[in-house]
C-alpha positions in Angstrom: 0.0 0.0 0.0 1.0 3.4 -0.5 0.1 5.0 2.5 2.9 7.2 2.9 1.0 9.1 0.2 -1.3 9.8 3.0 1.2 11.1 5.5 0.6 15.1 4.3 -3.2 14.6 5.3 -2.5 12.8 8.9 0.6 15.0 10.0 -1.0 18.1 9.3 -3.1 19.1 12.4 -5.8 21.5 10.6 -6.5 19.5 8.1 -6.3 15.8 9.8 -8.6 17.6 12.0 -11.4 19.0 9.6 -10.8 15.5 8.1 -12.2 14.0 11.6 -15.1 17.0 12.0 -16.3 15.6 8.4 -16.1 12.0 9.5 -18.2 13.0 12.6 -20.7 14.9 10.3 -21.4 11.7 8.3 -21.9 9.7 10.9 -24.6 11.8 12.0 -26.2 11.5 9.3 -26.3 8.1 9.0 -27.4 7.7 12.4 -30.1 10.1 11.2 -30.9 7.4 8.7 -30.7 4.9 10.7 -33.5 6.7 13.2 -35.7 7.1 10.4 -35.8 4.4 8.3 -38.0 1.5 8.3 -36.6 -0.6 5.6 -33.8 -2.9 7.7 -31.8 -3.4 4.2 -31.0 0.5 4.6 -30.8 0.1 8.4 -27.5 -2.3 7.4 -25.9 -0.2 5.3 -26.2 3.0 7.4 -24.9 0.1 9.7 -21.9 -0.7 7.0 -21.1 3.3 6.3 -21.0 4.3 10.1 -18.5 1.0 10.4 -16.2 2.3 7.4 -16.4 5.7 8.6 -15.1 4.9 12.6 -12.0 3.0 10.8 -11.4 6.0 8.9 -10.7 8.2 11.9 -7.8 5.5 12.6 -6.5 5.9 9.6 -3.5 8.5 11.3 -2.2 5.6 13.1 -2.4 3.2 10.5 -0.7 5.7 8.0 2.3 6.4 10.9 2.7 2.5 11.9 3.3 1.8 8.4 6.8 0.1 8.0 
């Protein structure tokens, strides 16, 4: 993987942390989903995005751990 690519985004504090205020805004909004729908296929992939989303905030230490 090329995740030193990433290292710019991670190591620079601004913008690694509108990065993480963005993440947090999507995940409200899929819990917003999630409250309102009734349909439990769209329930699991609100369920799948909030998932992806939470392992995306880790990305910094995966990107720094890299050897």
């Amino acid at each position: 993987m090329n995740l030193p690519l990433l290292k710019p985004l991670c190591n620079n504090k601004d913008t690694w942390e509108g990065f993480l205020e963005y993440m947090d805004y999507l995940i409200e909004q899929q819990h917003r989903k999630m409250e309102q729908t009734t349909d439990s296929t769209e329930l699991f992939q609100a369920q799948g995005a909030i998932q992806t989303l939470r392992s995306l905030k880790y990305l910094r230490e995966r990107v720094n751990n890299d050897k």
